[in-house]
C-alpha positions in Angstrom: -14.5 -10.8 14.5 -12.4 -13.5 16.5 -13.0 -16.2 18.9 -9.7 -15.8 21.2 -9.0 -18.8 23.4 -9.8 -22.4 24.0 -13.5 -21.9 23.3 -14.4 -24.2 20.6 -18.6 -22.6 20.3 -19.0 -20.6 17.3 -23.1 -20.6 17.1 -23.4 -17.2 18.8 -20.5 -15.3 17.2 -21.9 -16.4 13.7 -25.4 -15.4 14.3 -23.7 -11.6 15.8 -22.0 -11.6 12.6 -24.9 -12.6 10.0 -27.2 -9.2 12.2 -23.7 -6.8 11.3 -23.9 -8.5 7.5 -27.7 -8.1 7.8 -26.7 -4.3 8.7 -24.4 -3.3 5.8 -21.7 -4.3 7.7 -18.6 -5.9 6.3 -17.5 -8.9 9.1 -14.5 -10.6 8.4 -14.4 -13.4 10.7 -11.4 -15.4 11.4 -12.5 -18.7 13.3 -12.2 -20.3 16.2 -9.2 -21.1 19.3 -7.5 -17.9 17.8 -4.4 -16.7 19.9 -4.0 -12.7 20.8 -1.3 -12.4 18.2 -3.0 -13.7 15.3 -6.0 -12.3 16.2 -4.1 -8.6 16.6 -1.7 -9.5 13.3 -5.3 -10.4 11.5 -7.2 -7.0 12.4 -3.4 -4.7 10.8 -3.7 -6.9 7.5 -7.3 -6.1 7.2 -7.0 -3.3 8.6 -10.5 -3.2 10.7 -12.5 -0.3 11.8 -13.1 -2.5 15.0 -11.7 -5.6 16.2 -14.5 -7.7 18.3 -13.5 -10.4 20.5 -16.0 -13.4 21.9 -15.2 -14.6 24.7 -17.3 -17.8 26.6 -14.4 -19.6 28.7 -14.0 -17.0 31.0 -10.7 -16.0 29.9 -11.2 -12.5 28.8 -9.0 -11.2 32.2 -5.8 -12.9 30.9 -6.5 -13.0 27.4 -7.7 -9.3 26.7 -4.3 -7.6 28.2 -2.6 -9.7 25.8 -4.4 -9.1 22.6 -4.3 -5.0 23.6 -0.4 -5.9 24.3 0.2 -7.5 20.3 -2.0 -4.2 19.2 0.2 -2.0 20.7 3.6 -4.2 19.3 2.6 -3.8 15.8 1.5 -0.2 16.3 -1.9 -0.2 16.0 -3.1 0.7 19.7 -5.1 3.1 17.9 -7.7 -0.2 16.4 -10.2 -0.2 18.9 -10.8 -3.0 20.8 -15.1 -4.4 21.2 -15.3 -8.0 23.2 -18.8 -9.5 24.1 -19.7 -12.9 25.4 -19.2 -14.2 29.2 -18.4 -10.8 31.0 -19.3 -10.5 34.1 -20.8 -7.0 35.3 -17.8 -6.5 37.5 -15.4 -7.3 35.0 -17.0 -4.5 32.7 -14.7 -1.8 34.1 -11.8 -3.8 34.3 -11.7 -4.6 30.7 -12.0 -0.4 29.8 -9.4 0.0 32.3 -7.2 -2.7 30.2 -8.3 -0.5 27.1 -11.0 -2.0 25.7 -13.2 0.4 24.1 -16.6 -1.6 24.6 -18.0 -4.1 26.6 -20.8 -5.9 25.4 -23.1 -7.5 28.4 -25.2 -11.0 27.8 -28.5 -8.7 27.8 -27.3 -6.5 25.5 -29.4 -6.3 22.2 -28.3 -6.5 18.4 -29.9 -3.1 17.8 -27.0 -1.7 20.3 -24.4 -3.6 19.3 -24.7 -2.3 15.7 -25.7 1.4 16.9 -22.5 1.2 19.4 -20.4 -0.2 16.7 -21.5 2.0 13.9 -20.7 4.8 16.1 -17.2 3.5 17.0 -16.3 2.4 13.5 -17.1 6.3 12.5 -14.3 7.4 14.9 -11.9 5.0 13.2 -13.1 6.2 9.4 -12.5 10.3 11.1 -8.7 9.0 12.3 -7.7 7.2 9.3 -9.5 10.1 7.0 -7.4 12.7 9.3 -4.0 10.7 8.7 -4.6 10.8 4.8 -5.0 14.0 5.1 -1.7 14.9 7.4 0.8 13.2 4.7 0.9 10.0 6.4 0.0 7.9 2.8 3.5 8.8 1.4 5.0 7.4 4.4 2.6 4.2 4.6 3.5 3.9 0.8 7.4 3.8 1.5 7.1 1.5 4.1 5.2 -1.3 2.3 7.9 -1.6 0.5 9.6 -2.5 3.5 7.8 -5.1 4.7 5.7 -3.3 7.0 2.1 -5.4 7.1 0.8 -2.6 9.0 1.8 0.1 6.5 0.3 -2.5 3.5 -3.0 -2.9 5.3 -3.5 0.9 5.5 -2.8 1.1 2.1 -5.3 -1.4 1.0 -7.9 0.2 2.8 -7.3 3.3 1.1 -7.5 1.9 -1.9 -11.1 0.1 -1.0 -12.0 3.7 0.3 -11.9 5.2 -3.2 -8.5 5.3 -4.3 -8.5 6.1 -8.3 -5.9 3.7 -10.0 -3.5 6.5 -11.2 -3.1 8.0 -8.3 -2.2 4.2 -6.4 0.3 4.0 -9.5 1.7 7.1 -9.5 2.4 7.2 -5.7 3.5 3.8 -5.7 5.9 4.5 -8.7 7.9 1.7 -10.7 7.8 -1.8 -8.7 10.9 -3.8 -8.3 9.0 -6.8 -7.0 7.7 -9.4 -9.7 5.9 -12.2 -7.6 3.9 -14.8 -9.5 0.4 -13.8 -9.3 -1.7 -16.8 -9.2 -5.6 -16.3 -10.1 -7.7 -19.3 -8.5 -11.7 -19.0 -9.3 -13.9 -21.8 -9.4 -17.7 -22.6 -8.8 -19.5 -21.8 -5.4 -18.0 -24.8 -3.0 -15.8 -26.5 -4.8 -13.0 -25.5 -2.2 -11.1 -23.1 -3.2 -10.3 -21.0 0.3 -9.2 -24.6 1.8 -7.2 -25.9 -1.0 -5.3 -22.3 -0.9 -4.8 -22.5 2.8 -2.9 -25.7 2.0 -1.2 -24.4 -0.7 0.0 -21.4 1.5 1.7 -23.9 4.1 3.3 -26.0 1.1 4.6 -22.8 -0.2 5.9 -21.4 3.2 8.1 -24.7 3.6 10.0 -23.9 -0.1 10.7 -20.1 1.4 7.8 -18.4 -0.3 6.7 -15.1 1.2 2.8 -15.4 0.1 0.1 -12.9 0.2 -3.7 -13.6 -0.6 -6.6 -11.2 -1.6 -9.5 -13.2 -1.0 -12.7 -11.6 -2.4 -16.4 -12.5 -1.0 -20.0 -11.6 -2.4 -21.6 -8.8 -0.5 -24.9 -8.6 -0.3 -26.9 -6.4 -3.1 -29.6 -5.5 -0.5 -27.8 -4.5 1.9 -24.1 -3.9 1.4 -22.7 -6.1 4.0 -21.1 -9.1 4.0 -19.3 -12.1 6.0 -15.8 -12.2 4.3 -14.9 -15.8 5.6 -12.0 -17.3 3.8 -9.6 -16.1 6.3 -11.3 -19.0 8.6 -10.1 -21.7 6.4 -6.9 -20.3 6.2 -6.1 -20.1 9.6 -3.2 -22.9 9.6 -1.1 -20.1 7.5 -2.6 -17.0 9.2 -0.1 -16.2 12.2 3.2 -17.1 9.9 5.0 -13.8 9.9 5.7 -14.6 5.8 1.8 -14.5 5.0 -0.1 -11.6 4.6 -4.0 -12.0 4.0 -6.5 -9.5 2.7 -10.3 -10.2 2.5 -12.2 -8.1 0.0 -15.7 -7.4 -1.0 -16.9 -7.8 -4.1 -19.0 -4.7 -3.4 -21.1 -5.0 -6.7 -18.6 -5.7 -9.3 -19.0 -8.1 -11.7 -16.4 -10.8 -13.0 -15.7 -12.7 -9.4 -13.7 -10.0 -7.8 -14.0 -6.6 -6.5 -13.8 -3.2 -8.2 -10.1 -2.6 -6.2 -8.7 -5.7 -6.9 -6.2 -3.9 -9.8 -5.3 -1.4 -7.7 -4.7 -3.8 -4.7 -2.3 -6.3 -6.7 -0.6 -3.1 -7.9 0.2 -2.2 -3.9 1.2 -5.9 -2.9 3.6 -6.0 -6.5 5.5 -3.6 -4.3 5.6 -5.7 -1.4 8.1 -8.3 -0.4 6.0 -10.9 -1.7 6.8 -14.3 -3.7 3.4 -15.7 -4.6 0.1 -13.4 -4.9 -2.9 -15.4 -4.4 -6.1 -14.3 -5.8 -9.2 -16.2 -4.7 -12.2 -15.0 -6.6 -15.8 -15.0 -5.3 -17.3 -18.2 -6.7 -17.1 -18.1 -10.5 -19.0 -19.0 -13.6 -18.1 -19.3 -16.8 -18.1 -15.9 -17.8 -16.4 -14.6 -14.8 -12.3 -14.5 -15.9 -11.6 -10.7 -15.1 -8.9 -11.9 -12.4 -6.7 -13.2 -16.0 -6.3 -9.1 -16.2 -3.7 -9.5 -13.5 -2.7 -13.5 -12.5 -0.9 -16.1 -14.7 -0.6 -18.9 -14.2 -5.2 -18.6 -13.9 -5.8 -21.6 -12.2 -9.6 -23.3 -12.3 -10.7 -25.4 -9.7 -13.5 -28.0 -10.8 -15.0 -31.1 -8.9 -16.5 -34.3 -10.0 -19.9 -34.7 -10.7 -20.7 -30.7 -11.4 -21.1 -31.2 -15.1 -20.3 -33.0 -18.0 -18.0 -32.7 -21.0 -20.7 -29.9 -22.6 -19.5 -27.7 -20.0 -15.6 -27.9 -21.3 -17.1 -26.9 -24.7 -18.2 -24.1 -23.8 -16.5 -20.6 -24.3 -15.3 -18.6 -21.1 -13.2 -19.6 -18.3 -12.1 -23.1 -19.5 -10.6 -21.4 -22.6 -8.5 -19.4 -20.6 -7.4 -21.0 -17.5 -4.1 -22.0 -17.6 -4.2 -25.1 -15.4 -6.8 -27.1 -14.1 -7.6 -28.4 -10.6 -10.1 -31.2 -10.0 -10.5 -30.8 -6.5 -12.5 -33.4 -3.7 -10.8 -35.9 -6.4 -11.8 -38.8 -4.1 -15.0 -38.6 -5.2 -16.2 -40.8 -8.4 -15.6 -39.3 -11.4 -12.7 -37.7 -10.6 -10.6 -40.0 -13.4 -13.8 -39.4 -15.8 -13.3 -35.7 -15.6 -9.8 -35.7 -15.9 -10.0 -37.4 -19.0 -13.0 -35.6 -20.2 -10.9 -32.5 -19.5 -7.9 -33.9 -21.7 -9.8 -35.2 -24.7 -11.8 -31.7 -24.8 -9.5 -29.1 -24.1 -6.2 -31.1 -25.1 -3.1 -32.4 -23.0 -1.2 -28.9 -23.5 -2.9 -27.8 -19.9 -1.9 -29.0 -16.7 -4.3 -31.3 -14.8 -4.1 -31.8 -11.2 -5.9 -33.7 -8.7 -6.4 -33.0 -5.1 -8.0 -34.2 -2.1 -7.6 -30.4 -0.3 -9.5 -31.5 3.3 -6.5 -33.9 3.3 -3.5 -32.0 1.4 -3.3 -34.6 -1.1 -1.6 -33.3 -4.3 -1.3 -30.2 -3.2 2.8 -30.2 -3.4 2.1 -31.4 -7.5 0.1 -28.2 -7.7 2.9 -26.1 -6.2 5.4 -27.6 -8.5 2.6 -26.7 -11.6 2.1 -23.3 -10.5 5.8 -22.3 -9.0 7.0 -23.3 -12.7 5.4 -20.0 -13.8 7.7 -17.8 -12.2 10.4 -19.4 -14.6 8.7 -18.3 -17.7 
């Protein structure tokens, strides 16, 4: 789901998105005052079953043409196209006409929306199902390789759609790429998606093509989820060198998903520089992402524990460099020290102010230094 446009409300798109959560749905949404070509490059990385498009400025004539336009450049006319909002009646055919597949009307009520989507998205699952079955994998799989986001995206999702890990390996074959594969977990809001959208833009300026899989909790009562880390990485998300994936965690334990191996495995094959793994937030058990990232990095803030909590077995033993994040907040100094006297100096400690970008080139320098080991 995208806000396209100058519209700066995002009350009504978020409370659409929690009923499609609240339905089993999986809603990635991807902020507001998007543009048609990040929205369109957004719905090939993630490969969406339906792109949905709010619209409250009265700019849907203009914009919608465009955003089916960028579609249609990347090759993915075939993602259909849902926008809801301000439409006026006599607009509703226009839009079709421009190729939209559904028009959503002020009146219209939450029970529709998710029967009409439901029914949509099953049309996408039939295509994409059919094209697997044709032989188009093997040529999605060689094209990857190329640098095709498109091709990647339809990977992933096969992956997410079942994919056992042999087979991803075997069709993939032997990988030429080695990017540095960067794990960052952390506890529930201590700012991990922000301090990685910095870190993305930092990395960009020193000529690093950067990918992220960024995994969010899905709900164990229904299934569905609102995978929002793409919304705080939307300096980064139209830069033709970043690729983002969001991910649900779909039940699995350990703060990522049950695909995540298989999907690091694809995006090894990529032309990619730095892999980013943001887990869902962590606890101290949760340090399945070291399975695949070094350097592991562990975000902390001040004032969420005390030096007990670095004695403890788990994450801290393993995470290979440490981030005290929201370090203008007291204590900051406190933990860092706690931090070294506990654990020991060996381990890299970093303080940023991420909201601000504040030491965020120090942690590029920390992490970048991995790829020379």
């Amino acid at each position: 789901m995208t806000k396209i446009g100058l519209d700066g409300h995002d009350r009504g798109v978020k409370v659409l998105a929690r009923g499609l959560r609240d339905a089993g749905m999986e809603v990635i949404y991807t902020g507001l005052w998007q543009t048609p070509a990040v929205a369109a490059k957004a719905a090939v990385e993630e490969d969406v079953d339906v792109l949905g498009a709010s619209f409250h400025s009265a700019a849907h004539l203009t914009l919608v043409p465009v955003l089916i336009q960028e579609l249609q450049k990347l090759g993915r006319s075939d993602i259909p196209v849902a926008i809801g909002g301000i439409i006026p009646r006599d607009d509703v055919q226009v839009m079709k006409d421009a190729g939209v597949a559904l028009v959503f009307e002020t009146e219209c009520s939450m029970e529709q929306v998710v029967a009409d989507l439901r029914s949509l998205a099953e049309k996408t699952h039939a295509r994409r199902k059919a094209a697997v079955h044709n032989g188009e994998l093997d040529r999605w799989m060689a094209d990857l390789k190329k640098g095709d986001r498109s091709a990647l995206g339809r990977v992933l999702t096969w992956i997410e759609d079942g994919a056992d890990d042999d087979d991803v390996r075997r069709r993939l074959g032997p990988s030429d790429g080695k990017p540095i594969v960067i794990g960052m977990t952390g506890a529930p809001g201590v700012g991990k998606s922000t301090l990685i959208g910095r870190l993305i833009l930092t990395l960009r300026k020193r000529d690093q093509r950067v990918a992220v899989v960024a995994v969010d909790p899905v709900s164990p009562i229904t299934g569905g989820a609102l995978l929002g880390d793409r919304a705080r990485m939307s300096q980064a998300a139209g830069d033709e060198g970043v690729f983002l994936r969001s991910a649900g965690s779909r039940g699995a334990l350990g703060g990522v998903a049950p695909t995540t191996g298989a999907m690091v495995e694809a995006l090894r094959h990529a032309p990619v520089d730095v892999l980013l793994i943001e887990t869902v937030g962590a606890g101290q058990n949760d340090f399945v992402v070291r399975e695949w990232a070094s350097p592991l990095v562990l975000l902390l803030m001040p004032g969420a524990g005390d030096e007990l909590q670095l004695e403890k077995a788990g994450i801290t033993e393993v995470a290979d460099v440490f981030v005290i994040n929201k370090a203008d907040l007291p204590g900051a100094d406190k933990l860092q020290a706690q931090i070294h006297d506990t654990l020991g100096p060996a381990r890299p400690v970093v303080l940023t102010v991420a909201s601000r970008g504040e030491g965020i080139e120090h942690l590029a320098d920390v992490v970048l230094s991995h790829q020379e080991k």
